[in-house]
C-alpha positions as CSV (number, residue, x, y, z in Angstrom):
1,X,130.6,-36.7,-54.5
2,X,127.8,-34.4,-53.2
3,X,128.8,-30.6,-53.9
4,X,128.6,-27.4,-50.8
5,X,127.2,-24.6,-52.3
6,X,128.0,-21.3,-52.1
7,X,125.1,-19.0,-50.6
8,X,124.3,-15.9,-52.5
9,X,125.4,-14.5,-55.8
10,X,128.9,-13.4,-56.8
11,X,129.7,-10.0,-57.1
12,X,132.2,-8.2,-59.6
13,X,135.8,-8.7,-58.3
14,X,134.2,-10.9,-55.9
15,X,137.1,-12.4,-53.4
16,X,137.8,-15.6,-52.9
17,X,135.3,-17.8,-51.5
18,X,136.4,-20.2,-48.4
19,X,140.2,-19.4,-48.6
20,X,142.4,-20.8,-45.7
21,X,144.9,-18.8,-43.8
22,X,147.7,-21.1,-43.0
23,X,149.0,-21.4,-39.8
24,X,152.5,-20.2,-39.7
25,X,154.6,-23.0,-39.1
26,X,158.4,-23.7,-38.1
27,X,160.8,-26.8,-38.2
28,X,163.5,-26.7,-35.6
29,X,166.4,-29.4,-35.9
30,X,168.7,-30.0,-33.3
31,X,172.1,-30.7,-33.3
32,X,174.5,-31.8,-30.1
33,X,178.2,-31.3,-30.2
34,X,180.7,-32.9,-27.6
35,X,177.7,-33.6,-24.8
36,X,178.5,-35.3,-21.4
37,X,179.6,-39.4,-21.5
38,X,177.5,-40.8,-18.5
39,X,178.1,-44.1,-19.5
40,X,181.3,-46.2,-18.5
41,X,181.8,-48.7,-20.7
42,X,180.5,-46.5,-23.8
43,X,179.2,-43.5,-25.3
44,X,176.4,-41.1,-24.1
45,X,172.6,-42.3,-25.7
46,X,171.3,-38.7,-26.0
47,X,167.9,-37.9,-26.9
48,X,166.6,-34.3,-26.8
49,X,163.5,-33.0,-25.0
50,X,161.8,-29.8,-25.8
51,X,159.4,-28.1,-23.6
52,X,157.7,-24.5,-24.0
53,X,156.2,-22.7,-21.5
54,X,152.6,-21.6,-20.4
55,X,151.5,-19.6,-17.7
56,X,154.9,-19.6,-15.9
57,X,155.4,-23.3,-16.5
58,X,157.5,-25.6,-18.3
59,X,155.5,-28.1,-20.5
60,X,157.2,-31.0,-22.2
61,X,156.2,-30.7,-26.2
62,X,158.1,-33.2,-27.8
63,X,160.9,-35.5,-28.2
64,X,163.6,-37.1,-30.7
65,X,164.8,-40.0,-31.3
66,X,167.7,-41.9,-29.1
67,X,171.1,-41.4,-31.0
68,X,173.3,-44.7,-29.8
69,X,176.7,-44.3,-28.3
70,X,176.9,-40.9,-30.0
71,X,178.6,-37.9,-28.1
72,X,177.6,-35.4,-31.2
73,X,173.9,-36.5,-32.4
74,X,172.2,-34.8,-35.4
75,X,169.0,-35.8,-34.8
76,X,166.4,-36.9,-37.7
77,X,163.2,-36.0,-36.0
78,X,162.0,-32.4,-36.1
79,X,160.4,-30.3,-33.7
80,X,157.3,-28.1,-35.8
81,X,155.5,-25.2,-33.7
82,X,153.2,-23.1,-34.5
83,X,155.2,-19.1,-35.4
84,X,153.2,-16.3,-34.1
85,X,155.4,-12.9,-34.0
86,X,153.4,-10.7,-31.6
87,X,153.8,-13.4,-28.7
88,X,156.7,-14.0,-26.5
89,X,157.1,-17.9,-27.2
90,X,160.1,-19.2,-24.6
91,X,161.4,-23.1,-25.7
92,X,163.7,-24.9,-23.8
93,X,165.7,-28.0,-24.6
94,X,167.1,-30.7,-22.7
95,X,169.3,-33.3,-23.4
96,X,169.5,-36.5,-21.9
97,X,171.2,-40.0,-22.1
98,X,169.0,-42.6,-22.2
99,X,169.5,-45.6,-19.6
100,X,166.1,-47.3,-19.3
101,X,163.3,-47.8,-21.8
102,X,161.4,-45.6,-19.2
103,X,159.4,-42.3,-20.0
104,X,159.9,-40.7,-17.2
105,X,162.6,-38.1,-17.4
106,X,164.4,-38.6,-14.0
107,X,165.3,-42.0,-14.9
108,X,167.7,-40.8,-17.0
109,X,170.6,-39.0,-17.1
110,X,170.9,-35.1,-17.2
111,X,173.6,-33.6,-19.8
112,X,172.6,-30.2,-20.2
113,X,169.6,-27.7,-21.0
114,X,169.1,-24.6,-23.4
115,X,166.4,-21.9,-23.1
116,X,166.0,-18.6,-24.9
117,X,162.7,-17.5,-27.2
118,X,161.6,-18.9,-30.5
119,X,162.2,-15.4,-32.0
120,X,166.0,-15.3,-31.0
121,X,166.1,-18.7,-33.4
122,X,164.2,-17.4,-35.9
123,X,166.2,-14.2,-36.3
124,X,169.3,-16.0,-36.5
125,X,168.3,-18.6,-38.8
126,X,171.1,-21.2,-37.2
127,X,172.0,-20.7,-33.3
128,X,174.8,-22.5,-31.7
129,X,175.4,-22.2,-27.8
130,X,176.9,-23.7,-24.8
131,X,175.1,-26.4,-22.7
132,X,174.1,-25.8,-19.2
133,X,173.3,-27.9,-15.7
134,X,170.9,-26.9,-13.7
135,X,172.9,-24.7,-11.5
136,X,174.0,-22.8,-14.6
137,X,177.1,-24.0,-14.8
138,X,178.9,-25.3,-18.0
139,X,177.8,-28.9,-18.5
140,X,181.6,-29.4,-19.9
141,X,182.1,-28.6,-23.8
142,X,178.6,-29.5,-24.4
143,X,176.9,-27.7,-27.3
144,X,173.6,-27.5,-29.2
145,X,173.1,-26.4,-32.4
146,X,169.5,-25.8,-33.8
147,X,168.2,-24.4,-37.2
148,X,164.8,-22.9,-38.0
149,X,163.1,-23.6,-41.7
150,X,159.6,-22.7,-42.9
151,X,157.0,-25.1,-43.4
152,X,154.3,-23.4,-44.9
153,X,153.2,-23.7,-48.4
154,X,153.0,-19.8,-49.5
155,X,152.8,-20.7,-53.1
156,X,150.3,-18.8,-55.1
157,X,148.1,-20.0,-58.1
158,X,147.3,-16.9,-61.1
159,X,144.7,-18.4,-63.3
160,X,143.4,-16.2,-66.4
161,X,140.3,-18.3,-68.0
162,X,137.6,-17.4,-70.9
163,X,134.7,-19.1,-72.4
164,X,133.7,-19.7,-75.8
165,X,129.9,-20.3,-77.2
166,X,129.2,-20.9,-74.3
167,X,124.6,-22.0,-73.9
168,X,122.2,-19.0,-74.3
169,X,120.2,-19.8,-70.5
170,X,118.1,-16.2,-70.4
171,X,114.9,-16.1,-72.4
172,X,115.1,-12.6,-73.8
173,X,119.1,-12.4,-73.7
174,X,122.5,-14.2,-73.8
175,X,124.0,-15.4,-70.5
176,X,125.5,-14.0,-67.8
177,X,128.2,-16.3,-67.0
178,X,130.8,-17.3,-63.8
179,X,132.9,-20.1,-62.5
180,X,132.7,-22.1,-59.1
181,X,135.9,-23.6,-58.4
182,X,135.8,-27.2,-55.8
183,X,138.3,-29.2,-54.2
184,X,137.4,-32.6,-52.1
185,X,136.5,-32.4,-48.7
186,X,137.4,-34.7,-46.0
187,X,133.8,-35.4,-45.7
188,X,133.5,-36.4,-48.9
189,X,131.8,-33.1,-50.3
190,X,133.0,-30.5,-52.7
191,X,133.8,-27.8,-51.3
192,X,134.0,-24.4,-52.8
193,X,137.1,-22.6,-53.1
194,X,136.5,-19.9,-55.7
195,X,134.0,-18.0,-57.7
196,X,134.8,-15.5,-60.4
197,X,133.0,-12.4,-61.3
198,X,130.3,-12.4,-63.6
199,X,130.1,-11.3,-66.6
200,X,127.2,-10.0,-68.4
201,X,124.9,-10.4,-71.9
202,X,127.1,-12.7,-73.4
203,X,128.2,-16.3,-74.4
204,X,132.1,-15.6,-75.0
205,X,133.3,-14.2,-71.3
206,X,137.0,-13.1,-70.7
207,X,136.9,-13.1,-66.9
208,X,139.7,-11.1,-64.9
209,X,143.0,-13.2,-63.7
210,X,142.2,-14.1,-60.2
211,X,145.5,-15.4,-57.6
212,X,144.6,-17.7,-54.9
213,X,146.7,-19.8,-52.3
214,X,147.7,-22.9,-53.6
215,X,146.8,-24.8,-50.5
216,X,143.5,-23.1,-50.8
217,X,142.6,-24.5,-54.3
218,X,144.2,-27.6,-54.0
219,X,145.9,-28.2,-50.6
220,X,149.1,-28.0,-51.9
221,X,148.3,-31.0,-54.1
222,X,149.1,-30.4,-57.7
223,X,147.5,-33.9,-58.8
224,X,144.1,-33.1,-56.4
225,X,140.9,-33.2,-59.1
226,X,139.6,-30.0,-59.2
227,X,135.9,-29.3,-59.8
228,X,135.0,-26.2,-62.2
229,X,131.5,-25.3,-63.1
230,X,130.4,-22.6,-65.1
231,X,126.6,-21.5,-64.2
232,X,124.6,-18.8,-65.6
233,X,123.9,-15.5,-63.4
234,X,120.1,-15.2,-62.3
235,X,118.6,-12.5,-59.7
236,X,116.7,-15.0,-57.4
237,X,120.3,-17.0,-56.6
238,X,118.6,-19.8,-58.6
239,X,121.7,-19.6,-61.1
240,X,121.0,-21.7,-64.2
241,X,123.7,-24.6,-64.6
242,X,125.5,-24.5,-68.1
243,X,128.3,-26.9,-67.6
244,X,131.2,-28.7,-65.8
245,X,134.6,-30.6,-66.6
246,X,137.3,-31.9,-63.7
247,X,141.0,-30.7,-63.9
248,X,144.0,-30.8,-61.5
249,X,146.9,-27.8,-61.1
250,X,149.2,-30.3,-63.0
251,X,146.7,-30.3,-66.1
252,X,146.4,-26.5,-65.7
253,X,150.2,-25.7,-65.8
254,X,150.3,-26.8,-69.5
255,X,148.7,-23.7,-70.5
256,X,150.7,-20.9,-70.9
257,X,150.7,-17.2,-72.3
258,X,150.0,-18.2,-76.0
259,X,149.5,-21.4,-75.6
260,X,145.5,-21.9,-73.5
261,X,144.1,-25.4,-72.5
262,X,140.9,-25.8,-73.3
263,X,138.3,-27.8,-71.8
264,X,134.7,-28.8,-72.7
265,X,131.9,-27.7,-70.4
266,X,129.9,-30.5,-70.2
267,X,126.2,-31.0,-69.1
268,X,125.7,-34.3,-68.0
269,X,121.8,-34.4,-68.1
270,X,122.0,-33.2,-71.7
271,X,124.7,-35.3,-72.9
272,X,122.4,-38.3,-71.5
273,X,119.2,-36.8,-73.2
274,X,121.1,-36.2,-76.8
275,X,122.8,-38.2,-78.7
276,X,124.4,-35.7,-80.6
277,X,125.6,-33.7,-78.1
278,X,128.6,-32.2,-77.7
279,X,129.2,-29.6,-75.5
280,X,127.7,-26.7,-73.8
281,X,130.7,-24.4,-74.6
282,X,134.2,-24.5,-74.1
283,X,136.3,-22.8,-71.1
284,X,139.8,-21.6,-72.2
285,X,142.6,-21.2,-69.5
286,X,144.9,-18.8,-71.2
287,X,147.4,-18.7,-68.6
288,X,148.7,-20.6,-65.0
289,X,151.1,-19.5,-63.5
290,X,152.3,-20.5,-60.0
291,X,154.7,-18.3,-57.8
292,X,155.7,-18.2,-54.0
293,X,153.8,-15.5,-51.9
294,X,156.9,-14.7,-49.4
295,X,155.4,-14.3,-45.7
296,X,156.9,-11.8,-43.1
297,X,158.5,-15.4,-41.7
298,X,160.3,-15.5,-45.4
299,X,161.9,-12.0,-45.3
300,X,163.1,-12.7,-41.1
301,X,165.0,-16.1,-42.0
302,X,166.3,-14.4,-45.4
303,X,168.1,-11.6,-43.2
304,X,165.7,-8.8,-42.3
305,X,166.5,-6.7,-39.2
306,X,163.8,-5.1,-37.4
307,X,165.7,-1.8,-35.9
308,X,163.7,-1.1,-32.8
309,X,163.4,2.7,-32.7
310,X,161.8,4.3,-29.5
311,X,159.9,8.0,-30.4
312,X,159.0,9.1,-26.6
313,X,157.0,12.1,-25.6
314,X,158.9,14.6,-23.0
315,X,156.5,17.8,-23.5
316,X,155.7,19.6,-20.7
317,X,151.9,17.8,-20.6
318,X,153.1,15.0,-19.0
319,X,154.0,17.1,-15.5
320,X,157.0,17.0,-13.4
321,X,158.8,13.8,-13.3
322,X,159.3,13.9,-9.6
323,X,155.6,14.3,-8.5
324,X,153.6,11.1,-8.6
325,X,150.8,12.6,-11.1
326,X,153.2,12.6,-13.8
327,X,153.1,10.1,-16.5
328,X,156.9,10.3,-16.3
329,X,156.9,9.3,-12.6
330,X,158.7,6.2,-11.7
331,X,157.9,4.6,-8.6
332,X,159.8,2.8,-6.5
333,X,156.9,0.1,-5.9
334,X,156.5,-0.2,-9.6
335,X,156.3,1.3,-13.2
336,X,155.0,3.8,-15.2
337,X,152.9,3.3,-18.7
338,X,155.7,4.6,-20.3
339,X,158.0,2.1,-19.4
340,X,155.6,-0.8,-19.5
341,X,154.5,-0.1,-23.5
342,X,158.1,-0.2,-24.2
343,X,158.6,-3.5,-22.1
344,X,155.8,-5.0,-23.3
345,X,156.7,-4.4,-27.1
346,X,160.6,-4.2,-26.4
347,X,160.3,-8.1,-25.3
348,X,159.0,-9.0,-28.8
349,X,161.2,-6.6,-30.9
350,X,164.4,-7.6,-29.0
351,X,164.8,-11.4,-30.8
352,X,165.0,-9.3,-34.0
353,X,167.1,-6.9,-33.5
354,X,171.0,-7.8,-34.3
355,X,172.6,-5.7,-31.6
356,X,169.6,-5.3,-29.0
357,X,170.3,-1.6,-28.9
358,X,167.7,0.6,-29.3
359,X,167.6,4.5,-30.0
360,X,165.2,6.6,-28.2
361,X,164.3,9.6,-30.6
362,X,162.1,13.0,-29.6
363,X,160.1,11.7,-32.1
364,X,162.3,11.3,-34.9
365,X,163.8,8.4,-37.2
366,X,167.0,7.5,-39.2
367,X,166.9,7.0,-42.7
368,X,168.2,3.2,-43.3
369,X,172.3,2.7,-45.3
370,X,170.6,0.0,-47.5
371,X,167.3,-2.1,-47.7
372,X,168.1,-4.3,-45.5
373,X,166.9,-3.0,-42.9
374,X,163.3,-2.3,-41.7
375,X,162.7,0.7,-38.8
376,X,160.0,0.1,-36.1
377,X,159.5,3.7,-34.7
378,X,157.6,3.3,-31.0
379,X,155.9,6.6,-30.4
380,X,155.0,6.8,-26.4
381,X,152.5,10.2,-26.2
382,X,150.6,11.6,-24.0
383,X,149.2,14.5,-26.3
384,X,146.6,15.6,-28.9
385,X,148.5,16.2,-32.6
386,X,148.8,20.0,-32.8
387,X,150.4,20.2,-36.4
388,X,148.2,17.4,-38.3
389,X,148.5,18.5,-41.7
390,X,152.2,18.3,-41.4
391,X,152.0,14.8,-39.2
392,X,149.7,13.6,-42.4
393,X,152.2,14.7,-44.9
394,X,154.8,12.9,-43.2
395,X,153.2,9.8,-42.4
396,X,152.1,9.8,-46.3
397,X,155.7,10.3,-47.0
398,X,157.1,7.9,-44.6
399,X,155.0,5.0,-45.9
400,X,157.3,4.9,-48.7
401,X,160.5,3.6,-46.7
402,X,161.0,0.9,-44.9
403,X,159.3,1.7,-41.5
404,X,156.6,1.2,-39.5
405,X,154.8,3.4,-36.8
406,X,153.2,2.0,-33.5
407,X,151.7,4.9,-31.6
408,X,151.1,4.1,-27.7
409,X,148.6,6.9,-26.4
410,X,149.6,7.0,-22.6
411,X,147.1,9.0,-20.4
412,X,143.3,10.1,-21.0
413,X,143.5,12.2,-24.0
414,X,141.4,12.5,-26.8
415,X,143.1,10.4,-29.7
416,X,140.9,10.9,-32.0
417,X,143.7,12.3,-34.5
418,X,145.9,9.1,-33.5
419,X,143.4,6.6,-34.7
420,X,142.6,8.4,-37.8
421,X,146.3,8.1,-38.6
422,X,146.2,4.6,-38.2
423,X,144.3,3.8,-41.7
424,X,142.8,0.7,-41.3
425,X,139.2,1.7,-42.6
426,X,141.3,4.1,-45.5
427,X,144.1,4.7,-47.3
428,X,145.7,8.0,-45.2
429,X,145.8,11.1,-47.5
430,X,147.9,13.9,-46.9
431,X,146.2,17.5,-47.0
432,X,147.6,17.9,-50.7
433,X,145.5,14.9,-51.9
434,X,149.0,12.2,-51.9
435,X,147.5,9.3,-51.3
436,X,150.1,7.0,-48.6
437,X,151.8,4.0,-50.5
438,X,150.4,1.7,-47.6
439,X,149.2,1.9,-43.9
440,X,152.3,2.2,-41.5
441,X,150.5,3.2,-38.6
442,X,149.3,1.2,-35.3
443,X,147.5,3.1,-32.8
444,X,146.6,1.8,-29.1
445,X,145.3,3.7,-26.3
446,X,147.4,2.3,-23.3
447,X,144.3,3.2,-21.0
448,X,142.2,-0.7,-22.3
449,X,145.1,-2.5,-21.3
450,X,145.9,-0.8,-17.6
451,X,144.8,-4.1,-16.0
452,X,145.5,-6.1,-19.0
453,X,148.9,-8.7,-19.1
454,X,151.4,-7.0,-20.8
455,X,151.8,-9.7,-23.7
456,X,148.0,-8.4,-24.5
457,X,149.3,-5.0,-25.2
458,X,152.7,-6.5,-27.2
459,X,149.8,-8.3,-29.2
460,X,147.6,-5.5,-30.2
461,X,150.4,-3.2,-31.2
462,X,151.9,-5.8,-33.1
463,X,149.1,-7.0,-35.2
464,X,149.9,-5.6,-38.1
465,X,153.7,-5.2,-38.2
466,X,154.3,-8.6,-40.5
467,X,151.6,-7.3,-42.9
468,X,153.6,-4.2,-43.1
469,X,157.1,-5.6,-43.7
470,X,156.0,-7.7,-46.5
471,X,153.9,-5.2,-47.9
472,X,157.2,-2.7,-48.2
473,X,159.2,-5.4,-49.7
474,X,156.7,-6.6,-52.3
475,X,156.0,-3.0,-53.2
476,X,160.1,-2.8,-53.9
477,X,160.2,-6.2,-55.6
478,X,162.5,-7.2,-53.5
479,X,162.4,-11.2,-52.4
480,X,164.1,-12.6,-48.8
481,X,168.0,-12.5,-49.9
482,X,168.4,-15.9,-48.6
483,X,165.7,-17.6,-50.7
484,X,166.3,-19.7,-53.6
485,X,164.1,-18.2,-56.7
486,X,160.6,-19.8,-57.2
């Protein structure tokens, strides 16, 4: 098996090389419960169709299986989509009872439909609700029941390795050691997944634990080989080649704290050349420990509520509702920006919000009764920040609870004090020096989306919000309350 290199040379601390970012995925499975009986001399055949929609259309996705003579199926086959928060996704099922081996729908049956947005399932965990025909009307007692489980593998590898006598490769000085880690390719190729730091002027390297996806090292494979090769550091990126050996996560997850699993780094060139060889040093694995990296999906089906908070700006900049300049001005032809950054982010927010009402705060916010809850405060504005040093210290403070900020900047302003709130180049600072715990701020100027779709603003403000749940909850140690432990 032929090996992809890595370009370049590794730096100290260096990240992981070639790591893949899994695709959010959910598992819907449906459930029917006292459905329609088309047929005369039996039961209903019901199979359930589910279609989602794009561009104002209804496309068929998939379908389950046919459940015989069965008036309340629980259907084997799953439905899997792909999760993405920050987007409206609208599903709708139908059910039908199957009379003809035909594919086309209107050869069968119709016993009811269900539509509502993958969010509203998600949020809920388990939904049940009433079927309906097509002119909305009950379709009898019909109900369908459908469940939402993660698929992804968020499990996390920590590996904490060392080497021992490891061969001298530098003329006038010991080696300067680091490990490639590879995992098979479809194509037949290694392919690097990791690369430690390097350590310098010596032949007994402690390299720092490193934590990598487990589907990254391995693709979720704990028997998968796993290539390791330890090389010697050079200048020119022509790194000298001191050894190998093969391993597998369920080799590695012998070694524990006090107990390292060692392995022999072997040279195959010189272990053909020399009969008495032996080794070219020996890597140690002190410790592997695997643990589940919980997702923002994790913390929403464990219970989470998102409280939708809505900050909005009334000051006098904005002008007299009544006259047509005004940002406040509704007109009877249309909308304002005002109202359209809370539509377009409302629409997402809503699935996750238990009682789908929101407050709307002069720029204030509710401390939380317990820590289940996480506060999304919308700030609408149309203003420069006059009092910055006490908007910093707050912010700073803020980052500490569980909230998040999304700042909409409606008009032509200079926001130049908005974006540097929004500390996605650095960590925030208040003017004492406090550093803020993490970054809880999303700023977006309303003015580049004005002739934009309104999901495309719901998307950019959103970007960041699952990065900033999680990131509150790990910080607190706290894990999704409905989880099992890992």
């Amino acid at each position: 098996m032929a090996h992809i290199q890595g370009p370049g040379a590794p730096a100290a601390g260096a990240a992981p090389v070639g790591s893949q970012y899994c695709v959010c995925k959910v598992e819907l499975s449906v459930s029917g419960q006292n459905l329609l009986d088309r047929d005369v001399t039996s039961k209903s055949d019901p199979f359930c169709v589910l279609f989602t929609e794009s561009n104002g259309r209804w496309m068929e996705y998939d379908r389950t299986e046919t459940a015989i003579n069965n008036l309340n199926p629980a259907f084997s086959k799953k439905f899997v989509l792909d999760y993405h928060f920050e987007e409206v996704q609208k599903l709708k099922f139908a059910l039908f009872d199957q009379d003809k081996s035909s594919t086309q729908l209107d050869e069968h049956d119709f016993l009811g439909q269900f539509s509502c947005n993958l969010g509203v399932i998600v949020s809920s965990k388990k939904i049940t609700r009433p079927l309906l025909l097509m002119n909305d009307k009950p379709a009898g007692k019909g109900l369908i029941t459908i469940a939402a489980q993660e698929l992804s593998d968020n499990r996390v590898i920590t590996l904490s390795l060392a080497g021992r006598k490891l061969d001298k490769k530098d003329l006038f000085g010991k080696s300067d050691p680091f490990l490639e880690f590879y995992k098979p390719g479809d194509d037949g190729k290694w392919m690097l997944v990791h690369r430690t730091e390097v350590i310098k002027y010596t032949l007994d390297p402690v390299w720092k634990p490193f934590t990598v996806p487990l589907v990254s090292l391995c693709d979720g494979d704990l028997e998968k080989p796993i290539q390791v090769i330890c090389y010697d550091y050079d200048n020119d990126g022509g790194h000298d080649f001191i050894g190998e050996f093969q391993t597998s996560v369920s080799q590695m997850c012998n070694a524990r704290d006090g107990v390292p699993l060692e392995f022999e780094c072997i040279n195959p060139k010189k272990q053909r050349k020399k009969k008495n060889y032996k080794n070219s040093g020996i890597i140690i694995l002190r410790s592997c420990k695997i643990n589940r990296d919980y997702s923002f999906l994790d913390y929403i089906l464990g219970g989470c509520q998102l409280m939708f908070t809505v900050g909005i700006d009334f000051t006098a900049s904005n002008g007299n509702p009544f006259d047509p300049s005004s940002l406040h001005y509704i007109n009877p032809m249309g909308t304002n920006e005002y109202l359209s950054a809370i539509w377009a982010v409302g629409q997402i927010i809503q699935d996750y919000d238990s009682d789908k009402m929101f407050p709307a705060l002069g720029f204030g916010a509710q401390l939380p009764p317990d820590w289940k809850q996480y506060f999304i405060l919308l700030i609408i504005t149309d203003g420069v920040i006059s009092d910055m040093e006490e908007t910093r210290h707050a912010v700073v403070q803020a980052s500490k609870l569980p909230m998040s900020i999304i700042i909409v900047g409606v008009g032509n302003a200079d926001f130049a004090a908005m974006e540097f709130l929004d500390g996605d180049s650095r960590r925030l600072r208040s003017h004492t020096g406090e550093e803020a715990a993490r970054d809880i701020v999303q700023f977006v100027p309303f003015r580049e989306f004005r002739n934009a779709a309104k999901e495309t603003l719901a998307k950019a403000v959103l970007a960041e919000l699952p990065q900033q749940v999680v990131q509150y909850f790990k910080h607190k140690n706290l894990p999704p309350t409905s989880s099992e432990p890992a």
